[in-house]
mmCIF file of the N, C-alpha and C atoms, coordinates in Angstrom:
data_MODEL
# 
_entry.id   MODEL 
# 
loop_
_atom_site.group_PDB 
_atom_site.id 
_atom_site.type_symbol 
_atom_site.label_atom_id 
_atom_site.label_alt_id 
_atom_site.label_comp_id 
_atom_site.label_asym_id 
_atom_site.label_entity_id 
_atom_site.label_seq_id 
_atom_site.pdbx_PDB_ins_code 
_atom_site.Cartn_x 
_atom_site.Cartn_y 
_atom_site.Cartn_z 
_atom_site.occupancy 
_atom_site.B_iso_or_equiv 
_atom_site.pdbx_formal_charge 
_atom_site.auth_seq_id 
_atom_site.auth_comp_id 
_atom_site.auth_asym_id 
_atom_site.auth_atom_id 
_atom_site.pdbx_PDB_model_num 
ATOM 1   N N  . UNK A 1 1  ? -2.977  -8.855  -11.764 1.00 0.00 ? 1  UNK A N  1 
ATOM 2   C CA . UNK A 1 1  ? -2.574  -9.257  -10.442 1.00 0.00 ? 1  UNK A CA 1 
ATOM 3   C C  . UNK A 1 1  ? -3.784  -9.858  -9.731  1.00 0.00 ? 1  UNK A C  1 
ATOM 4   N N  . UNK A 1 2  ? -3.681  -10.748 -9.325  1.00 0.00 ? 2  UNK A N  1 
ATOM 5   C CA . UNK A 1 2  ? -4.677  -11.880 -8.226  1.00 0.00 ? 2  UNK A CA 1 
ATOM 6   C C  . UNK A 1 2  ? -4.885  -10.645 -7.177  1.00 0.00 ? 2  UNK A C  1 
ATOM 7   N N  . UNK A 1 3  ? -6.374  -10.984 -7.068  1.00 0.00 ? 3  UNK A N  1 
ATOM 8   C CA . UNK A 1 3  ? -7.000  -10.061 -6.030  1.00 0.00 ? 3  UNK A CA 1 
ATOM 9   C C  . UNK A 1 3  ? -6.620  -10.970 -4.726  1.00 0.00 ? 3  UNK A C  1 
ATOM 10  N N  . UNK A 1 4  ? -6.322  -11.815 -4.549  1.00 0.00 ? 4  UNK A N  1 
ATOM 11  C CA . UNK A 1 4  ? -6.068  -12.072 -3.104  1.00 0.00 ? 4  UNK A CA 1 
ATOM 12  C C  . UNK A 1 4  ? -4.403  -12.266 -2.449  1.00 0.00 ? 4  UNK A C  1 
ATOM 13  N N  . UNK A 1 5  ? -3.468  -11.208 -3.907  1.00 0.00 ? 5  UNK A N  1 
ATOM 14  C CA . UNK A 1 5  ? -2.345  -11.032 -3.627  1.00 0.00 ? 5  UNK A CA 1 
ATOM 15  C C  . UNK A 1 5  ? -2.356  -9.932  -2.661  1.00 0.00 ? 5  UNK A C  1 
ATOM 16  N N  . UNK A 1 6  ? -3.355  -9.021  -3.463  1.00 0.00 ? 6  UNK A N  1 
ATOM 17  C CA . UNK A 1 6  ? -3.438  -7.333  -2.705  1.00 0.00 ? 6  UNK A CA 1 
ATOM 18  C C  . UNK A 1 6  ? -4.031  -7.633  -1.680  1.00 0.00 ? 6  UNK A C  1 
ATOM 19  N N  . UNK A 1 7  ? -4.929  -8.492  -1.644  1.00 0.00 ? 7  UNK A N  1 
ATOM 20  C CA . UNK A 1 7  ? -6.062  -8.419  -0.811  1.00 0.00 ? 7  UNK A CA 1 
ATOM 21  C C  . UNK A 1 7  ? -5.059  -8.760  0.961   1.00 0.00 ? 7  UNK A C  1 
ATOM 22  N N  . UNK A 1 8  ? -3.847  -9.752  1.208   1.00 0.00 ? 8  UNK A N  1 
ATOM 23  C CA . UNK A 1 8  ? -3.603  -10.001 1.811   1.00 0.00 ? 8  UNK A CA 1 
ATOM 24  C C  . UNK A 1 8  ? -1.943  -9.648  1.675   1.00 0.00 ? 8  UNK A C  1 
ATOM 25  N N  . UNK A 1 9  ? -1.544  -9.108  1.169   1.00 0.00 ? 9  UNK A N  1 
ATOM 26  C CA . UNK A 1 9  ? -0.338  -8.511  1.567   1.00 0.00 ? 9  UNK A CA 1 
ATOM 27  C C  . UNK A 1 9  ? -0.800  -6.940  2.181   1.00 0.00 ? 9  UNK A C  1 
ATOM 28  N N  . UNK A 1 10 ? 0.829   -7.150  3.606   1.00 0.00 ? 10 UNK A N  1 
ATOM 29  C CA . UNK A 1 10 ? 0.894   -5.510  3.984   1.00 0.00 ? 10 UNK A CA 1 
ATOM 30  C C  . UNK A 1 10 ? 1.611   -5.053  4.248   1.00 0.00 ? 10 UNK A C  1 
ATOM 31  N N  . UNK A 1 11 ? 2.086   -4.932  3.105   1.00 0.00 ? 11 UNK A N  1 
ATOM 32  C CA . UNK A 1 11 ? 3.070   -4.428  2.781   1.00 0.00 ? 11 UNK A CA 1 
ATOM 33  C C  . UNK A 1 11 ? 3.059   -3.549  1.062   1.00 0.00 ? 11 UNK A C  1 
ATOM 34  N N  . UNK A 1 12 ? 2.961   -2.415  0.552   1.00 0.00 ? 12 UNK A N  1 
ATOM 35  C CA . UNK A 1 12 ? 3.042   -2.258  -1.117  1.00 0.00 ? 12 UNK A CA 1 
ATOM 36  C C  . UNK A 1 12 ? 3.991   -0.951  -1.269  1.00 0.00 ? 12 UNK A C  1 
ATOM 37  N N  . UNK A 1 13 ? 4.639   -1.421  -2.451  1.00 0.00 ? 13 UNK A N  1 
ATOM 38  C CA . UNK A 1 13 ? 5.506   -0.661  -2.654  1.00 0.00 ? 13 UNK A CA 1 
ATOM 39  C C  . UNK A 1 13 ? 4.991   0.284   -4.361  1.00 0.00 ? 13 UNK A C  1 
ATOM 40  N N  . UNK A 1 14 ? 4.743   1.852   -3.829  1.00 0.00 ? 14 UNK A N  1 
ATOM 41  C CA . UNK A 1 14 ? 4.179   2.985   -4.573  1.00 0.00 ? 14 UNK A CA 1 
ATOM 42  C C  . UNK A 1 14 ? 5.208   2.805   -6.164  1.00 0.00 ? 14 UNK A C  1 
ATOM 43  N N  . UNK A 1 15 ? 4.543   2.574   -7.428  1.00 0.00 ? 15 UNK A N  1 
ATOM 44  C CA . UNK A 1 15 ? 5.440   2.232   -8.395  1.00 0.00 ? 15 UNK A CA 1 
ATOM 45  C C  . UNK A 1 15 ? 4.992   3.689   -9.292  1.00 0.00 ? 15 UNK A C  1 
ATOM 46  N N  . UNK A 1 16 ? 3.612   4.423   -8.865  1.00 0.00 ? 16 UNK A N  1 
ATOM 47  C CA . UNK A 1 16 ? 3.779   5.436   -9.599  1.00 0.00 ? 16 UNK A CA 1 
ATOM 48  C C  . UNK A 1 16 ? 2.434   6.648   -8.583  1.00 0.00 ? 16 UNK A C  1 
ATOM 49  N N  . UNK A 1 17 ? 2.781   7.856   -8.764  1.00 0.00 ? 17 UNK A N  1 
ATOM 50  C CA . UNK A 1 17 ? 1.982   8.793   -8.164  1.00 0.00 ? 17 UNK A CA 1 
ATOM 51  C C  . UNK A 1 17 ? 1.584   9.800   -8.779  1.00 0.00 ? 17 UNK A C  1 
ATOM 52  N N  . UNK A 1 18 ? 1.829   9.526   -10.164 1.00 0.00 ? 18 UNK A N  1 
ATOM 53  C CA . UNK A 1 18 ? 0.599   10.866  -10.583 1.00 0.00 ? 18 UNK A CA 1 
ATOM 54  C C  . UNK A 1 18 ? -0.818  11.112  -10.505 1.00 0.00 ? 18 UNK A C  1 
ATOM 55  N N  . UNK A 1 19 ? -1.131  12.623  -9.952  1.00 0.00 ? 19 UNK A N  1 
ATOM 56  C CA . UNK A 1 19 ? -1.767  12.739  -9.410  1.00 0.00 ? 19 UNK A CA 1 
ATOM 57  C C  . UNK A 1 19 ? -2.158  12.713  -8.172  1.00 0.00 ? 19 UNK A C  1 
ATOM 58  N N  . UNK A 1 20 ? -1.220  12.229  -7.162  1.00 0.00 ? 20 UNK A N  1 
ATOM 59  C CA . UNK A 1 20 ? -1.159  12.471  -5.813  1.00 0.00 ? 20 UNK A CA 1 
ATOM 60  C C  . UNK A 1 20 ? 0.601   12.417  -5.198  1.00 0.00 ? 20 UNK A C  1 
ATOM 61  N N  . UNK A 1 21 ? 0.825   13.273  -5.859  1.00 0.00 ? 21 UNK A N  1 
ATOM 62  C CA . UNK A 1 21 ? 2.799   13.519  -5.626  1.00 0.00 ? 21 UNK A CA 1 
ATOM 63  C C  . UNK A 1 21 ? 2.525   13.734  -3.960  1.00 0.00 ? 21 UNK A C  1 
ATOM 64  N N  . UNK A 1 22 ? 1.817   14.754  -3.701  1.00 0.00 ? 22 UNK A N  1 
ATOM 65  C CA . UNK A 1 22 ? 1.779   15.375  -2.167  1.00 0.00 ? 22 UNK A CA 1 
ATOM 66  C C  . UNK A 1 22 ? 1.481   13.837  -1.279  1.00 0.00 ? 22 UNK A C  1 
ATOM 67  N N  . UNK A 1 23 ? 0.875   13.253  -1.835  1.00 0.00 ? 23 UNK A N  1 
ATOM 68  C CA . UNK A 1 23 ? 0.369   11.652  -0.734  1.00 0.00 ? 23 UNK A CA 1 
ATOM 69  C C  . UNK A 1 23 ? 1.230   10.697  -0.663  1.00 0.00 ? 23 UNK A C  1 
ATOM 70  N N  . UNK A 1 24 ? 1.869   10.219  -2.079  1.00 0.00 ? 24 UNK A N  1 
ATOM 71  C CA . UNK A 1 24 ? 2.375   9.113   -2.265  1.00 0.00 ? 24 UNK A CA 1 
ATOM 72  C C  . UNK A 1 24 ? 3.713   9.730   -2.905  1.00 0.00 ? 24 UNK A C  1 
ATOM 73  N N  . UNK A 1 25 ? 5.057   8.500   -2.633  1.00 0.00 ? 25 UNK A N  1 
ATOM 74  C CA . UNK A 1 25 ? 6.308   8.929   -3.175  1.00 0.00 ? 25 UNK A CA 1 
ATOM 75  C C  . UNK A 1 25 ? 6.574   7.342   -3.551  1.00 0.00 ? 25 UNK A C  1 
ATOM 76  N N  . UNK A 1 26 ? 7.001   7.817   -5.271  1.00 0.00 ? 26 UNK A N  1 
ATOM 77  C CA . UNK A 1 26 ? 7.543   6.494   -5.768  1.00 0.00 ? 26 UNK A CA 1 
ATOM 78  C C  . UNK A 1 26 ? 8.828   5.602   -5.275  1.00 0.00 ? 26 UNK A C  1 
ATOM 79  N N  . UNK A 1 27 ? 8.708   4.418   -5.251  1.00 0.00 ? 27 UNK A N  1 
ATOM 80  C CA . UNK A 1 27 ? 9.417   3.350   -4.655  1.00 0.00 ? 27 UNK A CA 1 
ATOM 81  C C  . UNK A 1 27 ? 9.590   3.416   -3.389  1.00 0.00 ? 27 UNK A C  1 
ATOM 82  N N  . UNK A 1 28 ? 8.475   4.045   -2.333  1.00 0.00 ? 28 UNK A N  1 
ATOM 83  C CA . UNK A 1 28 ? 8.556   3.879   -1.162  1.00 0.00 ? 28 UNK A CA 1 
ATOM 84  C C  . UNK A 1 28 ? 7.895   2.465   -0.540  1.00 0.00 ? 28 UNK A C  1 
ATOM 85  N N  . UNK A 1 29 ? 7.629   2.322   0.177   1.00 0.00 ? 29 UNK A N  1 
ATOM 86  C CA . UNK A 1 29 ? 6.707   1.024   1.177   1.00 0.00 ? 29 UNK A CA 1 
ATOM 87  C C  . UNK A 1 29 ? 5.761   1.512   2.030   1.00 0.00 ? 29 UNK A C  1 
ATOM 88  N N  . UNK A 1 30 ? 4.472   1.359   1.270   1.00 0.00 ? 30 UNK A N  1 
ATOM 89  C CA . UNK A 1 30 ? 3.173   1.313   2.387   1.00 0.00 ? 30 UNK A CA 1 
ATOM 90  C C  . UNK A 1 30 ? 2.979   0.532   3.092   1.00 0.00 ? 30 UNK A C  1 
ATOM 91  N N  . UNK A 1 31 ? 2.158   1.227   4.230   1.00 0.00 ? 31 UNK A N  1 
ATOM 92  C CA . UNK A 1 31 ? 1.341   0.162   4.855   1.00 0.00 ? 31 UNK A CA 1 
ATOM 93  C C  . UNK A 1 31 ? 0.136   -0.401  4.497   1.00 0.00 ? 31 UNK A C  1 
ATOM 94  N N  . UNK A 1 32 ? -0.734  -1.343  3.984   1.00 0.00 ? 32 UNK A N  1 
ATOM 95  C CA . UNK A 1 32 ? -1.831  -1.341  3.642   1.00 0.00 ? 32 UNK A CA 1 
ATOM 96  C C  . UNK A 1 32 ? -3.011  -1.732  4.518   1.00 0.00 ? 32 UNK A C  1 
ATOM 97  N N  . UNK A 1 33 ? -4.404  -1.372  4.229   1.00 0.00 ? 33 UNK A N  1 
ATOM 98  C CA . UNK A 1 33 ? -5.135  -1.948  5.479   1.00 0.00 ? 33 UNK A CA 1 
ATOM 99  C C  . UNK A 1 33 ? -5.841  -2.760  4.762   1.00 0.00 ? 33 UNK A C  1 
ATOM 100 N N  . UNK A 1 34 ? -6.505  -3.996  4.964   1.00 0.00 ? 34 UNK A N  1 
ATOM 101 C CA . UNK A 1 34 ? -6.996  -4.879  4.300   1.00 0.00 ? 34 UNK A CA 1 
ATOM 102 C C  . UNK A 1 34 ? -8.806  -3.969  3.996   1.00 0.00 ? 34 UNK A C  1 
ATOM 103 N N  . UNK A 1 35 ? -9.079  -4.151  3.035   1.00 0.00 ? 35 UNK A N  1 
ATOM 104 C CA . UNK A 1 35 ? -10.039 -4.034  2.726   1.00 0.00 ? 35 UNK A CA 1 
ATOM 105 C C  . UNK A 1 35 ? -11.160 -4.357  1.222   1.00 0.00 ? 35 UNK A C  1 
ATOM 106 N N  . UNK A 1 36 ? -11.904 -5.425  1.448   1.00 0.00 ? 36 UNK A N  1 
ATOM 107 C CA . UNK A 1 36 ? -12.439 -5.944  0.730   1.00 0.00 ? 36 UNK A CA 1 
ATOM 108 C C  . UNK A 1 36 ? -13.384 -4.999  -0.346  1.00 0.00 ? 36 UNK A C  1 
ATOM 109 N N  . UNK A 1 37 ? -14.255 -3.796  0.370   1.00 0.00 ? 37 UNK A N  1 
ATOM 110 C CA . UNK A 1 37 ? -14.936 -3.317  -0.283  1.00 0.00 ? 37 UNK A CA 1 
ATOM 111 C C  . UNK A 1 37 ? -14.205 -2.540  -1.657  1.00 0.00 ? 37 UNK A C  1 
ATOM 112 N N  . UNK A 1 38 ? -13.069 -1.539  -1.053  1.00 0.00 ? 38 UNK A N  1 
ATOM 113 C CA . UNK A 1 38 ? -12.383 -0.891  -2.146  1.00 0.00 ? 38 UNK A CA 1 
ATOM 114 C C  . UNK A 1 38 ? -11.679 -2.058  -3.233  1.00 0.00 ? 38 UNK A C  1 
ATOM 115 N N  . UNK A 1 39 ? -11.230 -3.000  -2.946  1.00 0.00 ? 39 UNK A N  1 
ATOM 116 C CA . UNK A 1 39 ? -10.527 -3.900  -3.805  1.00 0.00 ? 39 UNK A CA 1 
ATOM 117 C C  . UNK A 1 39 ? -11.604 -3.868  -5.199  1.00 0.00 ? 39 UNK A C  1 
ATOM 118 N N  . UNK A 1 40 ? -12.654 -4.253  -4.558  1.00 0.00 ? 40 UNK A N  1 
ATOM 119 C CA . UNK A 1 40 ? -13.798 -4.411  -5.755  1.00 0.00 ? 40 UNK A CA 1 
ATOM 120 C C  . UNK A 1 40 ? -14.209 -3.396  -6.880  1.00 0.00 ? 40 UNK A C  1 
ATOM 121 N N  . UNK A 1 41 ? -13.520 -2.396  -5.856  1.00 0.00 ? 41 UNK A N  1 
ATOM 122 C CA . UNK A 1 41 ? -13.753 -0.910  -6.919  1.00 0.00 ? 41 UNK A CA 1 
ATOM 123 C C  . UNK A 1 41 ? -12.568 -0.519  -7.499  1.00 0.00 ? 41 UNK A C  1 
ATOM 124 N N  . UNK A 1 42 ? -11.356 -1.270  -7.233  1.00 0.00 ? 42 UNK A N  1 
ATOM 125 C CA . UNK A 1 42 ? -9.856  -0.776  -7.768  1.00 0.00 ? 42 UNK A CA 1 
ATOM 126 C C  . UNK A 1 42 ? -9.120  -0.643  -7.504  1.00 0.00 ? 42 UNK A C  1 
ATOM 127 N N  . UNK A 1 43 ? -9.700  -0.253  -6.304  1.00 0.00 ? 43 UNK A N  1 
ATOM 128 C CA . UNK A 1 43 ? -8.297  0.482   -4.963  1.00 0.00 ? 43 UNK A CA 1 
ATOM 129 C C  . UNK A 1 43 ? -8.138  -0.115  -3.933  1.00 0.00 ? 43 UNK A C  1 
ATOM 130 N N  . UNK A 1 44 ? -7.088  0.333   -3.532  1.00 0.00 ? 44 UNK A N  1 
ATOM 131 C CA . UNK A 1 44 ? -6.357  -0.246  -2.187  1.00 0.00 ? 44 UNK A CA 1 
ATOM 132 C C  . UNK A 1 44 ? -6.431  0.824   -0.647  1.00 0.00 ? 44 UNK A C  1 
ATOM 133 N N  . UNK A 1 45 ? -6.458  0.192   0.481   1.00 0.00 ? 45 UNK A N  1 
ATOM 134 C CA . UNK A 1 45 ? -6.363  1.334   1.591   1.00 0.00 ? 45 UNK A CA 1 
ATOM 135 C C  . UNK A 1 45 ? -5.192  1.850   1.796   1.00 0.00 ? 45 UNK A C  1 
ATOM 136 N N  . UNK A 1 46 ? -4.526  2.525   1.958   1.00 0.00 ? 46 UNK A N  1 
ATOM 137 C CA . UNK A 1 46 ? -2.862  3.040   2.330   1.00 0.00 ? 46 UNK A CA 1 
ATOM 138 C C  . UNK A 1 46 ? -3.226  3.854   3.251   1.00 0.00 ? 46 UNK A C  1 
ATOM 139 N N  . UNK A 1 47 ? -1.943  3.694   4.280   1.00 0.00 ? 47 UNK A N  1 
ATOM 140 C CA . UNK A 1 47 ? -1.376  4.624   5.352   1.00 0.00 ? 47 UNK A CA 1 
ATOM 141 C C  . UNK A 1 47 ? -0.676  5.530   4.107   1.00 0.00 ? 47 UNK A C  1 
ATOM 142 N N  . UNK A 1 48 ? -1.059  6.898   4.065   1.00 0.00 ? 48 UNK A N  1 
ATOM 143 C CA . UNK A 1 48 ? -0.288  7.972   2.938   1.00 0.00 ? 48 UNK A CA 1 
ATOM 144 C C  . UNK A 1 48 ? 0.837   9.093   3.721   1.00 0.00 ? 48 UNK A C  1 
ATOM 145 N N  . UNK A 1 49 ? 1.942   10.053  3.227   1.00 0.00 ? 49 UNK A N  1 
ATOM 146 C CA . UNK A 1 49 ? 2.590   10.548  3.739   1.00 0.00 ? 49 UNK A CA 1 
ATOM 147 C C  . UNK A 1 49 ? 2.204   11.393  5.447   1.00 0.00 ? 49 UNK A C  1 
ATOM 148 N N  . UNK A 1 50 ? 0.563   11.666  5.505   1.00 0.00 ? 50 UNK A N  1 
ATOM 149 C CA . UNK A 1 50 ? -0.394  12.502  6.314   1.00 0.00 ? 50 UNK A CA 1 
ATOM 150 C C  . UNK A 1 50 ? -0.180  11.424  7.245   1.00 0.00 ? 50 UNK A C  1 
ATOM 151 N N  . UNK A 1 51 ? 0.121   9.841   7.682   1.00 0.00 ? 51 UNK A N  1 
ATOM 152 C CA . UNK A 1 51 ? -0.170  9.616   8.557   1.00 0.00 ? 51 UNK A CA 1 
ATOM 153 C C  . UNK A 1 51 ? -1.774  8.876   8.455   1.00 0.00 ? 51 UNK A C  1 
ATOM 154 N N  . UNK A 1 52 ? -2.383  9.149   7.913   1.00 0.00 ? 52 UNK A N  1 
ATOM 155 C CA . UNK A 1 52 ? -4.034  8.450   7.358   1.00 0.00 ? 52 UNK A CA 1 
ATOM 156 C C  . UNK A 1 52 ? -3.943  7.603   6.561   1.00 0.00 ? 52 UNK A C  1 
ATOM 157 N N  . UNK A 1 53 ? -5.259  6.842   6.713   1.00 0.00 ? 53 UNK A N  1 
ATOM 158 C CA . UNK A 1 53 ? -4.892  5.792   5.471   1.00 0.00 ? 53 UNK A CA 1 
ATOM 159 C C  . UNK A 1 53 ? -6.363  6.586   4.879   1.00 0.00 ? 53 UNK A C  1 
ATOM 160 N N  . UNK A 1 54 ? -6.278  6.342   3.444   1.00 0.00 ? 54 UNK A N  1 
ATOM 161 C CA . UNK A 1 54 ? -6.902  6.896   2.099   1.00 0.00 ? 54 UNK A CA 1 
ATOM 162 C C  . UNK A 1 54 ? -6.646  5.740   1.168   1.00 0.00 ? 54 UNK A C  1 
ATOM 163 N N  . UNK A 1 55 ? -8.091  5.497   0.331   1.00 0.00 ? 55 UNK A N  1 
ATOM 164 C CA . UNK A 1 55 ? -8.196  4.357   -0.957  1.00 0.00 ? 55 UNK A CA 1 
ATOM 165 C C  . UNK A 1 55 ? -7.624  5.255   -2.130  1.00 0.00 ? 55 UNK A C  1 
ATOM 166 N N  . UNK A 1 56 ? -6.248  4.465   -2.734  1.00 0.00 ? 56 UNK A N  1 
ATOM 167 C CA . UNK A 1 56 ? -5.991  4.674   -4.018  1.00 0.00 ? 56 UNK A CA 1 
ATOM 168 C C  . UNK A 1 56 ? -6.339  3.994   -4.631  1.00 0.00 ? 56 UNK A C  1 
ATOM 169 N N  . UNK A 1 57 ? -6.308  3.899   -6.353  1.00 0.00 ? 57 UNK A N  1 
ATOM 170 C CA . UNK A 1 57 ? -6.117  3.295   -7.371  1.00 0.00 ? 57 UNK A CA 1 
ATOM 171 C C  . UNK A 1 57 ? -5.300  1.937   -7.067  1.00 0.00 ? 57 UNK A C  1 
ATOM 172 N N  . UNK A 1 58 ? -5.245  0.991   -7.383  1.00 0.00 ? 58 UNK A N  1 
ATOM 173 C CA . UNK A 1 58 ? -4.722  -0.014  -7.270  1.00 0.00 ? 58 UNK A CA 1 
ATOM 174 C C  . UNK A 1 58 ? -3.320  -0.335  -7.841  1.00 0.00 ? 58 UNK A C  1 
ATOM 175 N N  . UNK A 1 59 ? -3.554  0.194   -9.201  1.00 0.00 ? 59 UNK A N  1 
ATOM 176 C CA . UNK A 1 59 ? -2.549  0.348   -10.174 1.00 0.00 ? 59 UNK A CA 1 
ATOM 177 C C  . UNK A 1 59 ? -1.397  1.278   -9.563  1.00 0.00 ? 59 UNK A C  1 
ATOM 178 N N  . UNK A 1 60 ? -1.680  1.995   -8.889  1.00 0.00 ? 60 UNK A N  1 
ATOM 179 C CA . UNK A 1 60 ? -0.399  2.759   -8.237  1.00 0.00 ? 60 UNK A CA 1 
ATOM 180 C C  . UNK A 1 60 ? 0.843   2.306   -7.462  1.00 0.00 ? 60 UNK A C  1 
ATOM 181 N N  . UNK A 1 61 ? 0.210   0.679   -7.123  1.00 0.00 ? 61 UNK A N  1 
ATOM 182 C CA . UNK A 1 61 ? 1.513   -0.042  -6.326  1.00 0.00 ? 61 UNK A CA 1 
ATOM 183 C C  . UNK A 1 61 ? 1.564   -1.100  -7.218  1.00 0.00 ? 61 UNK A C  1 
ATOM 184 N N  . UNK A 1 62 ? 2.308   -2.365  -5.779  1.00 0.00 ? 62 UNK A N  1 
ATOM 185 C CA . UNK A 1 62 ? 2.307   -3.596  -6.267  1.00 0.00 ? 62 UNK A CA 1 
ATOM 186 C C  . UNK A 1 62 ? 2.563   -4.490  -5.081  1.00 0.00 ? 62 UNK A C  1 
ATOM 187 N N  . UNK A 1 63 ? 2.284   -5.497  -4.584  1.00 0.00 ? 63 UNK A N  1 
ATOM 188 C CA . UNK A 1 63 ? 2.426   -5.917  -3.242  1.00 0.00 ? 63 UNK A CA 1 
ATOM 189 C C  . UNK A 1 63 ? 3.665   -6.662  -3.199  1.00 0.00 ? 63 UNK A C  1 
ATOM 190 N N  . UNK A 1 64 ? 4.955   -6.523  -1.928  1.00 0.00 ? 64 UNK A N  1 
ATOM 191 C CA . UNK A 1 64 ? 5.587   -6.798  -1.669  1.00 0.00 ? 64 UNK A CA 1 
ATOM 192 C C  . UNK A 1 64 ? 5.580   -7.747  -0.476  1.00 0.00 ? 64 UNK A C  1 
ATOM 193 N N  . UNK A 1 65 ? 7.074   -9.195  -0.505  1.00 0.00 ? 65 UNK A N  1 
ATOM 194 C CA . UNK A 1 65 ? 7.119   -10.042 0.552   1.00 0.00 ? 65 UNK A CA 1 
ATOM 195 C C  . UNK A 1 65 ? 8.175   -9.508  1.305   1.00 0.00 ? 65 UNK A C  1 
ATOM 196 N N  . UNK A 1 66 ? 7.976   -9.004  2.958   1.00 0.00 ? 66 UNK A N  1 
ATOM 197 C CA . UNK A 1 66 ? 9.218   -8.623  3.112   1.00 0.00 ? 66 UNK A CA 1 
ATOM 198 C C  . UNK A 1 66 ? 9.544   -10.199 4.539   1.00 0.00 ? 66 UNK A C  1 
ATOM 199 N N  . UNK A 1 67 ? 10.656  -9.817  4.916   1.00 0.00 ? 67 UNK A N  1 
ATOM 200 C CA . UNK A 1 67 ? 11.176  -10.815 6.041   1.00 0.00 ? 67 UNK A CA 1 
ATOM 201 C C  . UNK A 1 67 ? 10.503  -10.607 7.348   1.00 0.00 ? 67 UNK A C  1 
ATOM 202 N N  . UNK A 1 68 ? 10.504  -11.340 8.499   1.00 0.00 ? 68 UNK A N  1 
ATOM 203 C CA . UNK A 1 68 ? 10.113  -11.222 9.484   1.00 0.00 ? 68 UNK A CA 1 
ATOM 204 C C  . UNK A 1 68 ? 10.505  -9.815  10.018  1.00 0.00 ? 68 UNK A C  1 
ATOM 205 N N  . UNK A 1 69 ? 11.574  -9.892  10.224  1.00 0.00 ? 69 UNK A N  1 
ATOM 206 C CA . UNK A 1 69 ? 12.768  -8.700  10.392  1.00 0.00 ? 69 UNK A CA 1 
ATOM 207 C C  . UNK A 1 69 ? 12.248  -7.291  9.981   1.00 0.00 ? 69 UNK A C  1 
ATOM 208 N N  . UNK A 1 70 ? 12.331  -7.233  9.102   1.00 0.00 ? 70 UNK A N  1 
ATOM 209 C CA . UNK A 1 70 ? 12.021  -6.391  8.002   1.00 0.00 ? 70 UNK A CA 1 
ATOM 210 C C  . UNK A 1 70 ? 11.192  -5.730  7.979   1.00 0.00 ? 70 UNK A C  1 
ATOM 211 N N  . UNK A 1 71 ? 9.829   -6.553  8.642   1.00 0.00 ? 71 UNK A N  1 
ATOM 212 C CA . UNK A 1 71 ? 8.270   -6.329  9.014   1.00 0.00 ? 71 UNK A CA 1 
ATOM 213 C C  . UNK A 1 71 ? 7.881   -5.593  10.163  1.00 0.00 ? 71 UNK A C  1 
ATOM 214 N N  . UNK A 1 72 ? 9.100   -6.391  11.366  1.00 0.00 ? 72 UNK A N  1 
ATOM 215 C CA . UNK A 1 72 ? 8.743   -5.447  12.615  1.00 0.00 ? 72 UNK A CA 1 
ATOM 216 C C  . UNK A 1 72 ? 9.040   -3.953  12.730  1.00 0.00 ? 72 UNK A C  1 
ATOM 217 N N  . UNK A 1 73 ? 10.604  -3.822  11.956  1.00 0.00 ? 73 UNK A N  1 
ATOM 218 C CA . UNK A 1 73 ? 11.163  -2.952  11.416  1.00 0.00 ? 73 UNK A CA 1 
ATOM 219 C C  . UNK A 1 73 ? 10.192  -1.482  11.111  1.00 0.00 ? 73 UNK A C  1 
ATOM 220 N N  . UNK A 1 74 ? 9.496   -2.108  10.336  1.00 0.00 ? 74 UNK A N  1 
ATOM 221 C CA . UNK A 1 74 ? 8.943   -0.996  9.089   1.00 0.00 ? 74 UNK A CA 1 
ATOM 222 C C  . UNK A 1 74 ? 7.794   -0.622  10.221  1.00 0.00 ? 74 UNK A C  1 
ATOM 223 N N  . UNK A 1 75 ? 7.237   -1.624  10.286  1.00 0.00 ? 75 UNK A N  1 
ATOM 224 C CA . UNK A 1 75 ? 5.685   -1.803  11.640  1.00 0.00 ? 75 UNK A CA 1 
ATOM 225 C C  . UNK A 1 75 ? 6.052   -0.395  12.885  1.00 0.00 ? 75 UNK A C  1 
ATOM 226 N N  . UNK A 1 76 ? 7.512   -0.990  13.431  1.00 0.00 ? 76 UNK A N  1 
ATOM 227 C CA . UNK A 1 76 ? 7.726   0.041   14.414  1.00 0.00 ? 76 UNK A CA 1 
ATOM 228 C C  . UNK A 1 76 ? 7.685   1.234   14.017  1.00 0.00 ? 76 UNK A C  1 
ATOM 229 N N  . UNK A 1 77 ? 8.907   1.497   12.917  1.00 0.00 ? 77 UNK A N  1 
ATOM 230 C CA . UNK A 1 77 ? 8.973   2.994   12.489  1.00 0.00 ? 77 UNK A CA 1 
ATOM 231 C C  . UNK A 1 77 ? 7.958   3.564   11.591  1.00 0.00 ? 77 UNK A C  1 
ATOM 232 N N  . UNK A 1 78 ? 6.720   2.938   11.607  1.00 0.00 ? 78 UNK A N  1 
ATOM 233 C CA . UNK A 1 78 ? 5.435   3.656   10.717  1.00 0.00 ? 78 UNK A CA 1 
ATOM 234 C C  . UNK A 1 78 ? 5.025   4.348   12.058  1.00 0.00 ? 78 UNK A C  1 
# 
């Protein structure tokens, strides 16, 4: 996956969580925060179930396009 797919989508949808079941739930929708430094190391920033955002593994999602709609949607109810 193109680092400047992750790098600029915010939106990712959790495709696997082992190892952090309590943080992350599969086929949900994160929020992501852009961040250059972790990308370089693997990971991504996420808003996690706590309400915080925390760097996962990268491999744990995959970045999603959602609609305008869709965006404010999710934006509000985070």
């Amino acid at each position: 996956m193109p680092k400047t797919k992750l790098a600029t989508s915010r939106f990712l949808i959790c495709v696997e969580n082992k190892g952090y079941k309590a943080s992350l739930e599969k086929r949900k929708v994160y929020v992501s925060i852009p961040d250059a430094g972790a990308l370089k190391h693997g990971q991504v920033r996420v808003v996690d179930e706590s309400g915080e955002d925390y760097l996962y593994p990268k491999s744990l999602f995959l970045p999603i396009t959602v609609s305008a709609s869709l965006r404010k949607a999710i934006l509000k109810a985070a």
